[in-house]
N, C-alpha and C positions, 0 to 999 in steps of 0.2 A: 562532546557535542550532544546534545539534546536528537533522539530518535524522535524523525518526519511520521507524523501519520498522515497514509495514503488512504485510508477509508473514510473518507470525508462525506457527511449525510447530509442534503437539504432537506427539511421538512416542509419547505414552502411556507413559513410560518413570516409575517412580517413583524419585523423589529419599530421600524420608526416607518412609517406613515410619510413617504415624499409627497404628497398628494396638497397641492395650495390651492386653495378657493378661488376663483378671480382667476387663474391660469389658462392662454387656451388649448391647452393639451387634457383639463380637468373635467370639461363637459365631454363626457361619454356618449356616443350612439348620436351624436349631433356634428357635421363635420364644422369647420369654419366657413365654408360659401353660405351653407343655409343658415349661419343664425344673424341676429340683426346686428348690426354695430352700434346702436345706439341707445342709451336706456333710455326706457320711456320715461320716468322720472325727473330726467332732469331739464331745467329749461332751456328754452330754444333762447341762444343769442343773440341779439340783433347784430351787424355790422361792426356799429361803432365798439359796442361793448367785448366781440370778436377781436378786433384793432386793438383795442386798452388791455387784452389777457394778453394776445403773442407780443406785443409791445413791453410789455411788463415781465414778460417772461427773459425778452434778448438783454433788458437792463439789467434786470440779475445776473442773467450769468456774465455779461460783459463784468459785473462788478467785483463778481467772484474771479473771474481772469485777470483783472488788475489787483486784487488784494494777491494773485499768485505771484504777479510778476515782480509786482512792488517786493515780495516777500526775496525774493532771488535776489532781486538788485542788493538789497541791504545784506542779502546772507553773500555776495559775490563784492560788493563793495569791500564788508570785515575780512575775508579772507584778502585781498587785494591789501587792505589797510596792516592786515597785523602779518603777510608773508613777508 
């Protein structure tokens, strides 16, 4: 067996950088109640156009849940067909 070394040193030095931009754990010395939730940048939605984004958002993924289910059926049909 390979001899354990017990003197094990941190230098405090970092390796890789966990640190993501956009994260909000990333903004320092700021907590989450005081900073704005909104970029100034981007435009203000009206309603309808509101409507048409989550609308468009539940069609997707409804779409993607039926390409999954369809995908089952056909993989649970062939095992049915060829047990």
């Amino acid at each position: 067996m390979a001899k354990r070394k017990d003197d094990y040193y941190d230098d405090g030095r970092t390796v890789a950088p966990m640190d993501i931009e956009g994260m909000p754990f990333v903004s320092r010395g700021k907590s989450l109640k005081n900073r704005k939730k909104t970029d100034p940048d981007a435009p203000a939605l009206t309603k309808k156009e509101l409507r048409q984004l989550v609308f468009s958002g539940i069609v997707s993924g409804a779409l993607i849940a039926l390409v999954f289910i369809v995908a089952a059926a056909v993989l649970l049909g062939l095992i049915y067909f060829f047990a």
